[in-house]
PASEBA-1860 file (N, C-alpha, C; in nm, 3 decimals):
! residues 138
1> XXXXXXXX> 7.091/4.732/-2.999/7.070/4.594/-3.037/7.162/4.560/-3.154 ~ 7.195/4.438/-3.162/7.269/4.397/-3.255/7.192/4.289/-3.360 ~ 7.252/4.295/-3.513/7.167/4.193/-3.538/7.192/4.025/-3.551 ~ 7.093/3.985/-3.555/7.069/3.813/-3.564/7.211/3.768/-3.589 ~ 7.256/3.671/-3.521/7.392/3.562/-3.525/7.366/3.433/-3.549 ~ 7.225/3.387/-3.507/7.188/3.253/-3.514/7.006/3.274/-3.516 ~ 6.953/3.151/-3.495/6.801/3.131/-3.497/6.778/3.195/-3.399 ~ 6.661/3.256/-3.378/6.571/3.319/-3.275/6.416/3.278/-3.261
9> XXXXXXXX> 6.401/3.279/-3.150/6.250/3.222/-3.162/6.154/3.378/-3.154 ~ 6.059/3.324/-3.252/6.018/3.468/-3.306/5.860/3.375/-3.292 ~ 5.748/3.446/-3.191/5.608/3.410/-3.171/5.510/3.501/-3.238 ~ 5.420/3.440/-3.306/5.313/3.448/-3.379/5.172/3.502/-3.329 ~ 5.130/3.632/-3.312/5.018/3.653/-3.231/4.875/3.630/-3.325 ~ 4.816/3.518/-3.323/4.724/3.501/-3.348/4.623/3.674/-3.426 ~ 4.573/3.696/-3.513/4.514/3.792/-3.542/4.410/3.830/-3.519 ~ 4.331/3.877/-3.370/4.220/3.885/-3.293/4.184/3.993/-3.400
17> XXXXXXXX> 4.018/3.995/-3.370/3.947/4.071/-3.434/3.899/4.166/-3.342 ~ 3.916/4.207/-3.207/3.856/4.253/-3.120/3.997/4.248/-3.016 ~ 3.993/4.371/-3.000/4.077/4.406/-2.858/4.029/4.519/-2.761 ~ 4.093/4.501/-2.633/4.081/4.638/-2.561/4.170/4.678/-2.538 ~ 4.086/4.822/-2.545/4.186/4.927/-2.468/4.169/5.035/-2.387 ~ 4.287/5.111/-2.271/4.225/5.204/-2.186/4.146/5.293/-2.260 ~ 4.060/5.385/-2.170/4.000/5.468/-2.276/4.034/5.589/-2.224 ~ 4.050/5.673/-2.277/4.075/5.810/-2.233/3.995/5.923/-2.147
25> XXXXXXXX> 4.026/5.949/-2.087/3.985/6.062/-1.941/3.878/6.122/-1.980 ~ 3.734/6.132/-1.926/3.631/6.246/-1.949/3.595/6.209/-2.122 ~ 3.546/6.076/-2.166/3.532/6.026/-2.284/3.425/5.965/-2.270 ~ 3.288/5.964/-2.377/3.205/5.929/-2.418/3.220/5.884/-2.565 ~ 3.169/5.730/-2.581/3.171/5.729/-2.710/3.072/5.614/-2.726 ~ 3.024/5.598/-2.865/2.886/5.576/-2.871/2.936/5.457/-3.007 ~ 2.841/5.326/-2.984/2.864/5.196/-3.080/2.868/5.238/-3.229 ~ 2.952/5.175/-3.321/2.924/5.177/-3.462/3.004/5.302/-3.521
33> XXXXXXXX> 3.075/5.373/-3.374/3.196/5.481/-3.449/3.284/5.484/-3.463 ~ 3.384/5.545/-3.509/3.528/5.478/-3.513/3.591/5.546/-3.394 ~ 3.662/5.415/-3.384/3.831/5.425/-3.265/3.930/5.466/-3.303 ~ 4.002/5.562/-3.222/4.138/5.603/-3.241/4.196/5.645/-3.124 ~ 4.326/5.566/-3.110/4.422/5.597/-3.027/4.484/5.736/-2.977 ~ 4.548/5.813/-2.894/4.575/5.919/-2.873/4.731/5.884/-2.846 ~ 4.819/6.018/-2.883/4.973/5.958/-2.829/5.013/5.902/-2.696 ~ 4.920/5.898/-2.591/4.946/5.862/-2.485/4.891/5.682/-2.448
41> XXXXXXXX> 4.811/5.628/-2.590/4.750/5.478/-2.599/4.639/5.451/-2.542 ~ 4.544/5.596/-2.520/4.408/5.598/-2.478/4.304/5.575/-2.579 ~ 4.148/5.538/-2.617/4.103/5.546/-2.707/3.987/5.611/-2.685 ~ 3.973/5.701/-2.757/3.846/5.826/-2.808/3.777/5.799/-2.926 ~ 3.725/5.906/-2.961/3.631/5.918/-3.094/3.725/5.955/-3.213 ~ 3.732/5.918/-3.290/3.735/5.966/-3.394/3.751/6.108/-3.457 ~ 3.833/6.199/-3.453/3.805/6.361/-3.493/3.939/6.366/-3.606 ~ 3.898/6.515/-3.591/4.012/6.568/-3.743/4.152/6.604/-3.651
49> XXXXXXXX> 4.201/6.514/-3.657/4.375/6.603/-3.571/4.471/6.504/-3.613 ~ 4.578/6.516/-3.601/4.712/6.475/-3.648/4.802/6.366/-3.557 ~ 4.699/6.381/-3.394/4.762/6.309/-3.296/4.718/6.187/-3.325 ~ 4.609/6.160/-3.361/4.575/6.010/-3.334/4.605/5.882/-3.431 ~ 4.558/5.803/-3.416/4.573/5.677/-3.557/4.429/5.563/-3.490 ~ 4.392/5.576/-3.578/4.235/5.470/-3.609/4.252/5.342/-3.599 ~ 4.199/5.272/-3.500/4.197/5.141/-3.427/4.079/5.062/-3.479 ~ 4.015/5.076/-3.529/3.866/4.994/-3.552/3.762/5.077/-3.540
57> XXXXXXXX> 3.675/4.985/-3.463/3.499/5.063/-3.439/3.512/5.037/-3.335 ~ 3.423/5.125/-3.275/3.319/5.033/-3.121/3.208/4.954/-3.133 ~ 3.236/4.868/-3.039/3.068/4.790/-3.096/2.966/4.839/-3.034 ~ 2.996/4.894/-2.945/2.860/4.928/-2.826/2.940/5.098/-2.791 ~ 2.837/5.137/-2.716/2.885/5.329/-2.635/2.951/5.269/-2.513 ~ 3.042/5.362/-2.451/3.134/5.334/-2.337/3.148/5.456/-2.302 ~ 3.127/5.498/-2.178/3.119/5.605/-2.101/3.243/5.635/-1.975 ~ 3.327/5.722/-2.007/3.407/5.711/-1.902/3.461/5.879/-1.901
65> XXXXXXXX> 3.317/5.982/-1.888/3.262/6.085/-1.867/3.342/6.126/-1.704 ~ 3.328/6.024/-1.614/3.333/6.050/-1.503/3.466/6.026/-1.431 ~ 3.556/5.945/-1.544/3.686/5.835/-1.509/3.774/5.918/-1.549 ~ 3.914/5.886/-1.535/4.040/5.941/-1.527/4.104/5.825/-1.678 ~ 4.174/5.856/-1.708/4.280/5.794/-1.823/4.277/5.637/-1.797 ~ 4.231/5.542/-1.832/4.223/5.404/-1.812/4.122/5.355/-1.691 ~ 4.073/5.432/-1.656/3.970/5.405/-1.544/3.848/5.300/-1.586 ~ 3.843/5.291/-1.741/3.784/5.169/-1.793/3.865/5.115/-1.919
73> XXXXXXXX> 3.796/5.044/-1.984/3.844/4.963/-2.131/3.727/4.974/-2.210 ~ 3.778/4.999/-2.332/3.665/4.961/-2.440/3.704/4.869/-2.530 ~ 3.640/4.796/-2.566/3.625/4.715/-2.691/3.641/4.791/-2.837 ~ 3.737/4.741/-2.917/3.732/4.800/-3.052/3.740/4.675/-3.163 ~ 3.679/4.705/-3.251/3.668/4.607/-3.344/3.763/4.615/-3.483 ~ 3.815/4.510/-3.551/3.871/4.577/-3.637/3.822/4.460/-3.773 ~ 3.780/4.521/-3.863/3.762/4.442/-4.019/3.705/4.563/-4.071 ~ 3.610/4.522/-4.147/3.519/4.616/-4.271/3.379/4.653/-4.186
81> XXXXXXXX> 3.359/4.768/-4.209/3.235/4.881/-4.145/3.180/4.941/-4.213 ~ 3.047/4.989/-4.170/3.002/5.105/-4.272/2.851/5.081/-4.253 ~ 2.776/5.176/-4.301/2.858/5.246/-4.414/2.845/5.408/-4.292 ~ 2.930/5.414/-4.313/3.003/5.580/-4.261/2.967/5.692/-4.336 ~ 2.932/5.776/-4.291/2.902/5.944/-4.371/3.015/5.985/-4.497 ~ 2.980/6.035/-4.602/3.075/6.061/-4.730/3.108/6.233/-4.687 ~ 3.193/6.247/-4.685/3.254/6.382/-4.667/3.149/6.448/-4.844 ~ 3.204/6.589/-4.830/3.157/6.640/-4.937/3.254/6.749/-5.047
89> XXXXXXXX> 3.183/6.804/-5.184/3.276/6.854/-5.238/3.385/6.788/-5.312 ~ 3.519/6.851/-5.276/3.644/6.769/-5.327/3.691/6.681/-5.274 ~ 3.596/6.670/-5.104/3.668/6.521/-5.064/3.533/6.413/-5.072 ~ 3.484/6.404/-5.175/3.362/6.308/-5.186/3.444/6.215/-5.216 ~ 3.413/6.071/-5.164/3.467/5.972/-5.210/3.424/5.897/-5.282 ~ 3.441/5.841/-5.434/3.387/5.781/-5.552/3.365/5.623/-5.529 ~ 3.299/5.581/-5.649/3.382/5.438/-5.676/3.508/5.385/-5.701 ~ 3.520/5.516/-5.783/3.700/5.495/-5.807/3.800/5.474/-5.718
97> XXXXXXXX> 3.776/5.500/-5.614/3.826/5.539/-5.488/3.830/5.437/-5.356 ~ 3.811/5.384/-5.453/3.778/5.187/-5.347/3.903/5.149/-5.354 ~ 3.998/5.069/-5.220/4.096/5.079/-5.267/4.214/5.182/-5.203 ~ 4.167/5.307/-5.199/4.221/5.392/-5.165/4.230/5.372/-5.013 ~ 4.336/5.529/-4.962/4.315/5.553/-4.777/4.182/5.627/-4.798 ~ 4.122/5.617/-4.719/4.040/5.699/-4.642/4.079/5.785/-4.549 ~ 4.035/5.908/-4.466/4.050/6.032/-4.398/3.948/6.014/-4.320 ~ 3.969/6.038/-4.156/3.902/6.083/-4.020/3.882/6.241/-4.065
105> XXXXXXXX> 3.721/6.213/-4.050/3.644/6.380/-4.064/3.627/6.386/-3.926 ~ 3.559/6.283/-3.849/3.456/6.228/-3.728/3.440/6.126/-3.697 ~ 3.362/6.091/-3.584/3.359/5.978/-3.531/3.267/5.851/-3.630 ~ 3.210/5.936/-3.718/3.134/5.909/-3.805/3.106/5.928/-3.958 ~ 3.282/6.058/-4.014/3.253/6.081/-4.126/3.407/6.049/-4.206 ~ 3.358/6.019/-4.314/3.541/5.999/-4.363/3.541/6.086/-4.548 ~ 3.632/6.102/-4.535/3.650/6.234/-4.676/3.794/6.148/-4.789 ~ 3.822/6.200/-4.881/3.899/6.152/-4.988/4.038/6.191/-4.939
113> XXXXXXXX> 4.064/6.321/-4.864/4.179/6.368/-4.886/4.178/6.372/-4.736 ~ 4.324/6.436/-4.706/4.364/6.365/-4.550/4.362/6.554/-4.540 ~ 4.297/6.697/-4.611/4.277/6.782/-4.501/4.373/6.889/-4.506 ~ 4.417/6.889/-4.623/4.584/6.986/-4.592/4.677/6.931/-4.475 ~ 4.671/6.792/-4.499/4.769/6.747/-4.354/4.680/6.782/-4.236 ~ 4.545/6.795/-4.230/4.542/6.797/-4.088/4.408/6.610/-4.058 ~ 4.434/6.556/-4.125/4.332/6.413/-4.065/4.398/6.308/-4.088 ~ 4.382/6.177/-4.032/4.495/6.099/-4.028/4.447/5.988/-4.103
121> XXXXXXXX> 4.459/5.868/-4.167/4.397/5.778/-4.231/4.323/5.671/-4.153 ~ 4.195/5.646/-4.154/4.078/5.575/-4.104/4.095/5.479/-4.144 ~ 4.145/5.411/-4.297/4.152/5.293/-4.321/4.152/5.257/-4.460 ~ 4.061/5.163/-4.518/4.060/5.181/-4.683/3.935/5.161/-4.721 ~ 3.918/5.226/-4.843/3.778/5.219/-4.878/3.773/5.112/-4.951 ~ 3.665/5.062/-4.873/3.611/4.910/-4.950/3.491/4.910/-4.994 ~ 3.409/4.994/-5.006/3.304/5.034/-5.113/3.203/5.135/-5.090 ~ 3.162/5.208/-5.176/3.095/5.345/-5.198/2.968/5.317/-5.253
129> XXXXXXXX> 2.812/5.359/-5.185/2.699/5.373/-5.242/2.625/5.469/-5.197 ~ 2.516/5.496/-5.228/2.410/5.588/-5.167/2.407/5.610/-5.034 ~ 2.402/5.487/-4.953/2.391/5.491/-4.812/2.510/5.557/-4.748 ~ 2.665/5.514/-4.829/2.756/5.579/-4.764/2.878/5.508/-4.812 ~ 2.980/5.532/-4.723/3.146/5.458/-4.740/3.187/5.330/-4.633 ~ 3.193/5.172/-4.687/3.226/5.085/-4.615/3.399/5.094/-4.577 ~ 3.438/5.093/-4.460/3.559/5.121/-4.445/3.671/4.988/-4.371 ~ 3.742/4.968/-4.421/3.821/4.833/-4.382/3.938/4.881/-4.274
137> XX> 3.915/4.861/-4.130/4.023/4.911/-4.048/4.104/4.789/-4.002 ~ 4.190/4.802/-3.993/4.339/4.695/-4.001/4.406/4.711/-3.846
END
């Protein structure tokens, strides 16, 4: 590609709060956990690995236990969630820490530090209490 010589018409995608996507082969996943993509643009649960990148939540469980790679769609949501499980130890996440990335423990847990390189960023922490970690996915 070469670059720009003159005007280009350049379109504006509206910023949905909710999209779908295929879901990945022999996948169960259950409302209120987080989404993440796989390198191939399938969406699963949430775990500790290096392949994926964090899409939102689910709003509801979607079952596709029985299906092949896109054999359904799920719904993922994307704004502020929570409150999510606090990792523990050195990856407890503070108040201070609002603000910050957040780290994929689980479909359900998020930690301070991304893992020795092995968890990928969930999103940002948008606030820390007793109950748990509210998490802002983009």
């Amino acid at each position: 590609m070469t670059a720009a010589a003159k005007d280009r018409s350049t379109q504006e995608i509206a910023p949905g709060r909710t999209r779908a996507l295929p879901m990945a082969a022999a996948a169960k996943v259950w409302g209120g956990t987080i989404a993440a993509i796989d390198a191939s643009g399938n969406v699963n649960k949430g775990i500790t690995a290096t392949t994926i990148r964090a899409v939102g939540v689910f709003p509801q469980m979607y079952d596709n236990t029985a299906g092949a790679a896109g054999a359904i769609t799920a719904e993922v949501q994307r704004g502020i969630f929570g409150p999510f499980a606090n990792s523990s130890a050195g990856d407890l996440i503070a108040a201070a820490d609002v603000g910050a990335d957040c780290y994929i423990v689980d479909d359900s847990t998020v930690a301070k530090t991304n893992g020795t390189s092995t968890r990928v960023v969930a999103g940002k922490v948008w606030s820390v209490d007793a109950s748990g970690v509210y998490v802002e996915f983009r």
